[in-house]
C-alpha positions in Angstrom: 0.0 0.0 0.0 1.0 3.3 -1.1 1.8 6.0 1.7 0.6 9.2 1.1 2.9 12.0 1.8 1.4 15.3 0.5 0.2 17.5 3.2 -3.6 17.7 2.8 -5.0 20.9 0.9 -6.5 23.8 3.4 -10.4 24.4 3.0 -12.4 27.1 4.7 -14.5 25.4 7.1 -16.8 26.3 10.0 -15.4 25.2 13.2 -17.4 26.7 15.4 -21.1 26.0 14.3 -21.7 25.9 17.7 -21.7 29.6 18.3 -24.2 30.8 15.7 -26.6 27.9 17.2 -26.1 29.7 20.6 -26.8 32.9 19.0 -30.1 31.9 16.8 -31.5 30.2 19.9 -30.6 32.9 22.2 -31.9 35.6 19.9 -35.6 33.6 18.9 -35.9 33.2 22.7 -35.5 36.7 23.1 -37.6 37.9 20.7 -40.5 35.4 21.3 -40.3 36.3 25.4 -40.0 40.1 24.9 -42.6 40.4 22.3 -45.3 38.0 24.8 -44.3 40.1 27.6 -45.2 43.2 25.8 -48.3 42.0 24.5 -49.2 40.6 28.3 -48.4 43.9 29.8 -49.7 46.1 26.9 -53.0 44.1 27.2 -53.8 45.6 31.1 -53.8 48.8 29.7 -51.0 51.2 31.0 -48.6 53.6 29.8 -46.5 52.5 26.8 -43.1 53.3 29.0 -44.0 50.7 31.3 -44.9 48.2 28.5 -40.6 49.3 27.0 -39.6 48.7 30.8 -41.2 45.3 31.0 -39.9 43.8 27.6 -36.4 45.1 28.2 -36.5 43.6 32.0 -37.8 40.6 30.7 -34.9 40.9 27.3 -32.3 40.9 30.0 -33.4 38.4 32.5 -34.0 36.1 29.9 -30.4 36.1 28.1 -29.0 35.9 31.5 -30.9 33.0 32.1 -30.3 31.3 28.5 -26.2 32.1 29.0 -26.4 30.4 32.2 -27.9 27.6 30.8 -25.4 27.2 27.8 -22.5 28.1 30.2 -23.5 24.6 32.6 -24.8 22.4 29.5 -21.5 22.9 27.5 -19.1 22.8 30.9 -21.2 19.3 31.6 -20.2 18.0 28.0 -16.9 19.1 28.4 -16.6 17.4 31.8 -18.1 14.2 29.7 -16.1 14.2 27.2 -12.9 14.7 29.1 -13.8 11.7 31.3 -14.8 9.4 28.3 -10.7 10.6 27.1 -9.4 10.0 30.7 -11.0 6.4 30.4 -9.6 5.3 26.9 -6.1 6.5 28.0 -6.3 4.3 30.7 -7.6 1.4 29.0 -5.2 1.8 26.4 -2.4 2.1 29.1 -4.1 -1.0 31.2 -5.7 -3.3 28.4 -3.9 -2.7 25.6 -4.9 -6.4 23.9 -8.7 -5.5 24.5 -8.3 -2.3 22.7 -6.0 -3.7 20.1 -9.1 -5.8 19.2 -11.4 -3.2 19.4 -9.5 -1.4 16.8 -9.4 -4.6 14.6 -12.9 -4.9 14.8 -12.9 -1.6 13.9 -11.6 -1.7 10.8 -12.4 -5.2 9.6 -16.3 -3.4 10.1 -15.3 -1.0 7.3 -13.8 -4.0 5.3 -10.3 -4.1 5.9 -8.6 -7.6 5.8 -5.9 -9.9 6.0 -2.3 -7.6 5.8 -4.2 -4.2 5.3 -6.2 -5.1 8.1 -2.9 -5.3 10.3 -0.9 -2.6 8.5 -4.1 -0.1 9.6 -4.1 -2.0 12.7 -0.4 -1.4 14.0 -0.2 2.2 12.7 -3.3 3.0 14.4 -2.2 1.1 17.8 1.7 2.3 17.1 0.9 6.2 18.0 -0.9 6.5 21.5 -2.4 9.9 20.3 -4.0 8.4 16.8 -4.5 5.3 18.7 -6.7 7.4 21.5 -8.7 9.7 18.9 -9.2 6.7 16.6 -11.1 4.8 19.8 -12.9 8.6 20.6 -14.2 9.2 17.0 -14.5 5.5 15.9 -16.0 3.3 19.0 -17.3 6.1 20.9 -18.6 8.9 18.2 -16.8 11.5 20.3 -15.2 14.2 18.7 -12.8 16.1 21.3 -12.0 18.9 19.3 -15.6 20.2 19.4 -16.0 20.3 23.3 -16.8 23.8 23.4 -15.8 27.0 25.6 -17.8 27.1 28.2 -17.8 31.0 29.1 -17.3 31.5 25.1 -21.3 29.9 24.8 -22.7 31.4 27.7 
């Protein structure tokens, strides 16, 4: 099998889809809350400053509430994810034969066989690092490098 050693070509991609989510959410929540509380208190019949006062209050408190939210739901799948890596590494460092097989079944599952099968297998299993994100991406559908910022999404 030939080795490819050209450096992969650079494309402009998104990597942080994750951001504009937070923002689309954030800003339709917003909208819808301020807009109902404005029609609620427009609907009792007061002066047009209090109805301003009310959908600005209720703006605010709501985006604090939705960053808070973000802020705990991305540091929680941070805090999962970086478990699920502290548990591979260990596994990898304590059952190396058990993942060794995982990674063959890995790969005969996408068709690989007889010396391919172990040329992918020890160049996978060779390099602890490609080893590790080959069992995050491949056996656990993890992908580390989209964890998130915690105080970035809040």
């Amino acid at each position: 099998m030939k080795e490819i050693s050209e450096p992969r070509h650079a494309e402009p991609h998104l990597t942080e889809s994750s951001t504009i989510r937070d923002f689309v959410f954030g800003f339709g929540d917003g909208i819808n809350t301020s807009l109902g509380i404005a029609a609620g208190v427009g609907g009792a019949n007061v002066a047009s400053d209090i109805i301003i006062l009310a959908a600005l209050v209720g703006m605010f408190t709501g985006a604090k509430a939705m960053a808070v939210q973000n802020y705990l739901a991305v540091k929680s799948h941070k805090q999962l994810l970086e478990s699920e890596i502290a548990r591979e590494k260990w596994e990898i460092e304590n059952k190396p034969d058990l993942e060794r097989q995982e990674i063959v079944d890995i790969y005969k599952a996408k068709g690989f066989t007889g010396k391919d099968l172990e040329m992918v297998v020890n160049k996978v299993t060779s390099d602890k690092k490609v080893w590790l994100d080959t069992m995050l991406t491949e056996e656990l559908k993890l992908n580390p490098d989209v964890a998130g910022k915690p105080l970035k999404s809040a």
